[in-house]
KEVEXDO-479804 format. One record per atom (N, C-alpha, C): residue number from 1; residue in one letter; x, y, z. Coordinates in nm, 3 decimals. Atoms other than C-alpha are relative to their C-alpha. Example, Ala and Ser with C-alpha at 12.3 -4.5 7.8 and 13.67 -1.06 7.14 Angstrom:
<pts>
+-------+------+---------+---------+---------+
| torse | milo |       x |       y |       z |
+-------+------+---------+---------+---------+
|     1 |    A |   0.089 |  -0.119 |   0.000 |
|     1 |    A |   1.230 |  -0.450 |   0.780 |
|     1 |    A |   0.090 |   0.120 |   0.000 |
|     2 |    S |  -0.082 |  -0.119 |  -0.006 |
|     2 |    S |   1.367 |  -0.106 |   0.714 |
|     2 |    S |  -0.077 |   0.109 |   0.073 |
+-------+------+---------+---------+---------+
</pts>
This chain:
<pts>
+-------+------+---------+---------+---------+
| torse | milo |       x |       y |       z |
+-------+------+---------+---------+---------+
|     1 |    X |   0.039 |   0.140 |   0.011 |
|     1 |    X | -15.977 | -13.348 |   9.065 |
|     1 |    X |   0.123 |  -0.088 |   0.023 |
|     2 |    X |  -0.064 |   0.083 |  -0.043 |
|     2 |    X | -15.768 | -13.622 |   9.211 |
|     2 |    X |   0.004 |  -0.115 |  -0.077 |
|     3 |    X |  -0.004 |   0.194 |  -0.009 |
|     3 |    X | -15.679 | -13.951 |   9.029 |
|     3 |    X |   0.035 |  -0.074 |   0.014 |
|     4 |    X |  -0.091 |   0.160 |  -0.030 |
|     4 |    X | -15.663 | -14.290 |   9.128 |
|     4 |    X |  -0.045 |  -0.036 |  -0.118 |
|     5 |    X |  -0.032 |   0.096 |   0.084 |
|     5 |    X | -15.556 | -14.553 |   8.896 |
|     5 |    X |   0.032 |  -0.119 |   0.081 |
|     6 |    X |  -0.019 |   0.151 |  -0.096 |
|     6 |    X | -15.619 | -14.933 |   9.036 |
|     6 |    X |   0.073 |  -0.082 |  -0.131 |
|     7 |    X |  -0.028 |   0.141 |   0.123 |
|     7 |    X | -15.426 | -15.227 |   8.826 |
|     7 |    X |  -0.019 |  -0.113 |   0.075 |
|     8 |    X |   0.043 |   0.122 |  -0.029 |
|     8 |    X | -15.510 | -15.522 |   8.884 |
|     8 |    X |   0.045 |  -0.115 |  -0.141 |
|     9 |    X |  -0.057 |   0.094 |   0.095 |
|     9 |    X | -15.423 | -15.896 |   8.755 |
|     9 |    X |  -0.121 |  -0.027 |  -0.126 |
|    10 |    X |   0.125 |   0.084 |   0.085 |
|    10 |    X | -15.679 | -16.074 |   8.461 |
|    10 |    X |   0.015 |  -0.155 |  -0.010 |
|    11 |    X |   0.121 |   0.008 |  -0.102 |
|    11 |    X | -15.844 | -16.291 |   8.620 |
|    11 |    X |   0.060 |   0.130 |   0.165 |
|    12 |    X |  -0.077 |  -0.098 |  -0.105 |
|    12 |    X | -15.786 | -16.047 |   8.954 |
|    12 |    X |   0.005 |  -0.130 |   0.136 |
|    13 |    X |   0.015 |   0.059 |  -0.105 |
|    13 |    X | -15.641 | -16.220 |   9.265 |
|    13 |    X |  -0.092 |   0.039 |   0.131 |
|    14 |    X |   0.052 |  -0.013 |  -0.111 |
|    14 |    X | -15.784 | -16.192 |   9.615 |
|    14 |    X |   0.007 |   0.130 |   0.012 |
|    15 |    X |  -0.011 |  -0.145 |  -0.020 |
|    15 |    X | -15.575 | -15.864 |   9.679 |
|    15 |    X |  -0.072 |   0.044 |  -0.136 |
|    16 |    X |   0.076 |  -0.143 |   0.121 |
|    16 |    X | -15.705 | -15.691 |   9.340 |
|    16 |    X |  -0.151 |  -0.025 |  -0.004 |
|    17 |    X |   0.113 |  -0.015 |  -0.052 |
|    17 |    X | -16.050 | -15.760 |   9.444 |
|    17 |    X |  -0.023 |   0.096 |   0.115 |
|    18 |    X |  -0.018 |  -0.084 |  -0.126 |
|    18 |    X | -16.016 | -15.633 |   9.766 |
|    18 |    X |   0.029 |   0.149 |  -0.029 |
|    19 |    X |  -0.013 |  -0.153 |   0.062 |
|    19 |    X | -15.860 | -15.335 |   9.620 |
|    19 |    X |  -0.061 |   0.125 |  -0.057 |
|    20 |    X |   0.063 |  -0.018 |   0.129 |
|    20 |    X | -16.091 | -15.281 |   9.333 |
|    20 |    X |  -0.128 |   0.085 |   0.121 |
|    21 |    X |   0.119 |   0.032 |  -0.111 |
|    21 |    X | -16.379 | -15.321 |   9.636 |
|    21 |    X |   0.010 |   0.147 |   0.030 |
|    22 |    X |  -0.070 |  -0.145 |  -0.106 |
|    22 |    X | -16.184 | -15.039 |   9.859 |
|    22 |    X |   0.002 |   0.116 |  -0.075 |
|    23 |    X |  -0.045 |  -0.133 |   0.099 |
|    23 |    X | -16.119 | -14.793 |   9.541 |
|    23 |    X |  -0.149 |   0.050 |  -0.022 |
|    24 |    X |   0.101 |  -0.024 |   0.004 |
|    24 |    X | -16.483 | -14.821 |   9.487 |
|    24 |    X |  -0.088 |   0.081 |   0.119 |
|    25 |    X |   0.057 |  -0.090 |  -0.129 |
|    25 |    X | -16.608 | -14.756 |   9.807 |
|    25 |    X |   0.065 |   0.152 |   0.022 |
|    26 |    X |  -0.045 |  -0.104 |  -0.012 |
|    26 |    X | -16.372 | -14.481 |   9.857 |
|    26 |    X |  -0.027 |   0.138 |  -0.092 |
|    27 |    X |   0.026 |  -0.077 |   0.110 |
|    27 |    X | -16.477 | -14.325 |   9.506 |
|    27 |    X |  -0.122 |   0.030 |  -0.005 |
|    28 |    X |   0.097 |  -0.048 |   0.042 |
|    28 |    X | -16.825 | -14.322 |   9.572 |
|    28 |    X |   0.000 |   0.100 |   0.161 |
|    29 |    X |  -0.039 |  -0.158 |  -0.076 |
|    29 |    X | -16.758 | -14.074 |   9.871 |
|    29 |    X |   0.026 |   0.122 |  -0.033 |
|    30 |    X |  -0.022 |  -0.113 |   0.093 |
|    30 |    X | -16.632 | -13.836 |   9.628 |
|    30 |    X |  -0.005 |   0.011 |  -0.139 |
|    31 |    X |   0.088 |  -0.018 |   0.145 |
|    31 |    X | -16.823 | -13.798 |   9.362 |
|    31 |    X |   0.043 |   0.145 |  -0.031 |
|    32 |    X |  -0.036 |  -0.080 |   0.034 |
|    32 |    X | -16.716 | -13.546 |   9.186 |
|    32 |    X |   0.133 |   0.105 |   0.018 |
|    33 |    X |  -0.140 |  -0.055 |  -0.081 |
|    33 |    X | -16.369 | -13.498 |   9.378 |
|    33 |    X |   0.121 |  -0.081 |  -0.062 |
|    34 |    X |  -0.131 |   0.096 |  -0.008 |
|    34 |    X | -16.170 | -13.802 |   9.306 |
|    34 |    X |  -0.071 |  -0.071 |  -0.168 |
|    35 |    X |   0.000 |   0.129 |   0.147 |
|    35 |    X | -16.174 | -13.971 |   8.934 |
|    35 |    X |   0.083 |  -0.128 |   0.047 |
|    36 |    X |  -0.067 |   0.102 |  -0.023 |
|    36 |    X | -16.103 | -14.340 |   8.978 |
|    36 |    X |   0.010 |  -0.108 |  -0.164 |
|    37 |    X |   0.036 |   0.139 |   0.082 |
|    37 |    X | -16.045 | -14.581 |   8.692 |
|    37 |    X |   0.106 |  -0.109 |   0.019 |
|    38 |    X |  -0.049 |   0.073 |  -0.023 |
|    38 |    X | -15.979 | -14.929 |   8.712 |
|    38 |    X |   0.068 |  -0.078 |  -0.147 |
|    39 |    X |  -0.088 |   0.037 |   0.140 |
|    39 |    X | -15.716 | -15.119 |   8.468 |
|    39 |    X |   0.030 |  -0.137 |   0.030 |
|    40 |    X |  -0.011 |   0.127 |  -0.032 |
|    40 |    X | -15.716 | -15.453 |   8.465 |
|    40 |    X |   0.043 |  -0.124 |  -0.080 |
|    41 |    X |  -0.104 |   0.067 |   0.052 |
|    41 |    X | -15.461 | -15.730 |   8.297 |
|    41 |    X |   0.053 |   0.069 |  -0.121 |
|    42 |    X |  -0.054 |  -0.054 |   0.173 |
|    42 |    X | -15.366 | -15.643 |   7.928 |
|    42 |    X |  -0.048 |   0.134 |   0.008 |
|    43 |    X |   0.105 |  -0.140 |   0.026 |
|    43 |    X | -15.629 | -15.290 |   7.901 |
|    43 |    X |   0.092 |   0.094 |   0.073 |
|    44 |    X |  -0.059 |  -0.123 |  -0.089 |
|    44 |    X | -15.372 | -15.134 |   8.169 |
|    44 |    X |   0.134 |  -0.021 |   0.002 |
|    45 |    X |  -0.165 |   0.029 |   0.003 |
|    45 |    X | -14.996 | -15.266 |   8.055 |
|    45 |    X |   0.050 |   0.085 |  -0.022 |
|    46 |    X |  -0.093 |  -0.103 |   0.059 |
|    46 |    X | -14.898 | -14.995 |   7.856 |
|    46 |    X |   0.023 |   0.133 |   0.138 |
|    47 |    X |  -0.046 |  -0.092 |  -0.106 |
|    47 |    X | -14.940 | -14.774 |   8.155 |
|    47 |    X |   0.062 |  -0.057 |   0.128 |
|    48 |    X |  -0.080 |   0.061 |  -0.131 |
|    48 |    X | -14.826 | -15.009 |   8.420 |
|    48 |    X |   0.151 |   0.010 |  -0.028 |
|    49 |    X |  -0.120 |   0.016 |   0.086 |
|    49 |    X | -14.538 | -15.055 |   8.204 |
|    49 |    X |   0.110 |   0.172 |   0.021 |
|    50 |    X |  -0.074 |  -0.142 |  -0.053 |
|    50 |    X | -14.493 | -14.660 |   8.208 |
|    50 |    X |   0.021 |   0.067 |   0.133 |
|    51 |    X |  -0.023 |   0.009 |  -0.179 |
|    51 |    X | -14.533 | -14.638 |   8.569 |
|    51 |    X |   0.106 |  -0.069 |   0.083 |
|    52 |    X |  -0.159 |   0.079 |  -0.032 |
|    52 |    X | -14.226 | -14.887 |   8.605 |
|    52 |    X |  -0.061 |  -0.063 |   0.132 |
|    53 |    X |   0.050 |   0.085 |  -0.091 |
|    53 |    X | -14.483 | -15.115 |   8.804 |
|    53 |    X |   0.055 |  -0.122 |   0.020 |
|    54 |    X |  -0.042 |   0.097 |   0.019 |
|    54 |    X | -14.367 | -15.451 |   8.886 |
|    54 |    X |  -0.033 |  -0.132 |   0.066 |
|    55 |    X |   0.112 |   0.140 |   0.006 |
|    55 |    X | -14.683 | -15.651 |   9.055 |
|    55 |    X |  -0.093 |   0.139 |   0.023 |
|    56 |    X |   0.180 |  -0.080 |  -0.049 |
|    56 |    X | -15.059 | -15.567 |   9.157 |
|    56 |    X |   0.028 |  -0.078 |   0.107 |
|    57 |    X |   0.071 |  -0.129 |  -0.024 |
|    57 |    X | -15.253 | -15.494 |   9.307 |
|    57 |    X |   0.111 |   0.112 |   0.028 |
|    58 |    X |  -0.089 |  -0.129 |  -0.001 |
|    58 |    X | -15.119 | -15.130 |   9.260 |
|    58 |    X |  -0.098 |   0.124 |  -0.026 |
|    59 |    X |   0.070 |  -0.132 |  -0.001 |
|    59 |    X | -15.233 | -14.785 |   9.304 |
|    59 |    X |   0.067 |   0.143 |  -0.024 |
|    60 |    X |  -0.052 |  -0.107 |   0.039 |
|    60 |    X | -15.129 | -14.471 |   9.178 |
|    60 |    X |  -0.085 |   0.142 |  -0.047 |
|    61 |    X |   0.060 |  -0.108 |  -0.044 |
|    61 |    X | -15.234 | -14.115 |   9.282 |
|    61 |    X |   0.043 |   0.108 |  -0.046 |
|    62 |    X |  -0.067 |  -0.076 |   0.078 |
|    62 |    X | -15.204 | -13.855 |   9.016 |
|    62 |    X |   0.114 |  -0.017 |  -0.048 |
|    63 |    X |  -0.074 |   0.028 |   0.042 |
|    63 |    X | -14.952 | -14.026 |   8.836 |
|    63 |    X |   0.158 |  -0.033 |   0.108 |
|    64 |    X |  -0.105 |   0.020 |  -0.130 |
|    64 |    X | -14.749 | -14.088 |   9.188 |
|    64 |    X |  -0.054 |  -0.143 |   0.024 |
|    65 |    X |   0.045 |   0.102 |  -0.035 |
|    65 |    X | -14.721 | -14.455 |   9.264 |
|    65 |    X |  -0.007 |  -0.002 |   0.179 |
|    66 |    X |  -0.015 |  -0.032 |  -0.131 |
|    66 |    X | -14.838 | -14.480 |   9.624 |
|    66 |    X |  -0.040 |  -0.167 |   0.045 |
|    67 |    X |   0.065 |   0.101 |  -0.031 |
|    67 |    X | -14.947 | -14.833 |   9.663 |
|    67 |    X |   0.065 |  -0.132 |  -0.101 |
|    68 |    X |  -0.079 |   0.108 |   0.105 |
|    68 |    X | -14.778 | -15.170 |   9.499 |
|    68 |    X |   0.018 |  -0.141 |   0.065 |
|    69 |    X |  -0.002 |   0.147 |  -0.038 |
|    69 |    X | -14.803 | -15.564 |   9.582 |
|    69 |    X |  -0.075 |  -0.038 |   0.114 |
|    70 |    X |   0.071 |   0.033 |  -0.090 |
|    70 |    X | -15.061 | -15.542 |   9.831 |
|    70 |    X |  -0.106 |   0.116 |  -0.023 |
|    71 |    X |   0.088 |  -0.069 |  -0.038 |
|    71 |    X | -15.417 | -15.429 |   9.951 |
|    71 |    X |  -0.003 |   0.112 |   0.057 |
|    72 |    X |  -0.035 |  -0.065 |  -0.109 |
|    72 |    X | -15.395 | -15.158 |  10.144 |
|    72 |    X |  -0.132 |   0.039 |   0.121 |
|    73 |    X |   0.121 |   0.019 |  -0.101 |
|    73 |    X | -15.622 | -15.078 |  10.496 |
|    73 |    X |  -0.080 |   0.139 |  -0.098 |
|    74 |    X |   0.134 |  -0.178 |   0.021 |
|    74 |    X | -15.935 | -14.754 |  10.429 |
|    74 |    X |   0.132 |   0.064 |   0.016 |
|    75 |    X |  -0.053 |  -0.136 |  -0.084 |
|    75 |    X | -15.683 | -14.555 |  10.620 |
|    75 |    X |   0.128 |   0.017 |  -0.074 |
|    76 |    X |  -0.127 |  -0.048 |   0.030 |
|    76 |    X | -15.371 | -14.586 |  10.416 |
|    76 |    X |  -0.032 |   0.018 |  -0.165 |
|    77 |    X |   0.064 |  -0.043 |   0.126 |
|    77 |    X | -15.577 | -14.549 |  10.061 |
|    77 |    X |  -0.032 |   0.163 |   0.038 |
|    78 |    X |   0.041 |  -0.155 |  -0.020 |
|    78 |    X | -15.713 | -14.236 |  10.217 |
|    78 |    X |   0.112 |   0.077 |   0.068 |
|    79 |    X |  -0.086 |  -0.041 |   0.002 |
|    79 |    X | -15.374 | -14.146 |  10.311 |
|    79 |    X |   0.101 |   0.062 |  -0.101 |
|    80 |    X |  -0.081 |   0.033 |   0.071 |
|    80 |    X | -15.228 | -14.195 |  10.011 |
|    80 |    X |  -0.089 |   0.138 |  -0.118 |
|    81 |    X |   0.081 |  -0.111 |   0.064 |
|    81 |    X | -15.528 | -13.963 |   9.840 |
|    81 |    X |   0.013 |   0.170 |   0.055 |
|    82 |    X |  -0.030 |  -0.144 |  -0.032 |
|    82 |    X | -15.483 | -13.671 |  10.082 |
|    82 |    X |   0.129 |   0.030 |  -0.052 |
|    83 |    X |  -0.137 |  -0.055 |   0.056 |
|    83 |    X | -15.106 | -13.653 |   9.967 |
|    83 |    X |  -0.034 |   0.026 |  -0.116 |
|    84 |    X |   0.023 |  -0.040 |   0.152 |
|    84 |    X | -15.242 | -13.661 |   9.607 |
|    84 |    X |  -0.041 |   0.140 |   0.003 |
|    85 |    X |   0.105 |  -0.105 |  -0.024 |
|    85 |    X | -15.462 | -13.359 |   9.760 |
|    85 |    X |  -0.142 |  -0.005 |  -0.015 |
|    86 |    X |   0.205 |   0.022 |  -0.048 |
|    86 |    X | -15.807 | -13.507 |   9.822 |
|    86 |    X |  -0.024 |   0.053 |   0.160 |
|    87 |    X |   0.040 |  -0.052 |  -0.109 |
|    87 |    X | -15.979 | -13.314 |  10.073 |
|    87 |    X |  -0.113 |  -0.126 |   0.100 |
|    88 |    X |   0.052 |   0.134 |  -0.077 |
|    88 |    X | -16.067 | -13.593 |  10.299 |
|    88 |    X |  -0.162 |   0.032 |   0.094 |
|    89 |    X |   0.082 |  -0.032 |  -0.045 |
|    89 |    X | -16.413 | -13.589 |  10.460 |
|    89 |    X |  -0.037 |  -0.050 |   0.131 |
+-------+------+---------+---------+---------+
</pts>
């Protein structure tokens, strides 16, 4: 099992919508492959914090940050998952 972790701002800007959007879509492709949860202002500090994050939108793939201050395209989320080791479909 693969996980992403989205953070996002509270309220979320443009990018952490967008993001949120993309993590979703991408998560319901693999159902049962990829765990996604989303963390969003205060509910996800203590781990942003331990992640040594330092904006959002941000993404992090089995505890590997792969994603940080921007959206990213389909293709570099699902980039960023096969390195985690999601078997891409």
């Amino acid at each position: 099992m693969v996980r992403l972790e989205v953070f996002s701002g509270d309220p979320p800007c443009p990018g952490c919508v967008a993001i949120i959007e993309l993590a979703q879509k991408v998560a319901s492709k693999y159902e049962g492959e990829l765990e996604l949860t989303i963390l969003e202002g205060a509910e996800g500090l203590e781990k942003f914090e331990g992640y040594q994050l330092f904006c959002v939108p941000s993404a992090v793939v089995n505890g590997s940050i792969r994603i940080e201050g921007m959206c990213p395209s389909e293709a570099t989320l699902n980039n960023a998952l096969r390195e985690g080791g999601l078997c891409l479909k």
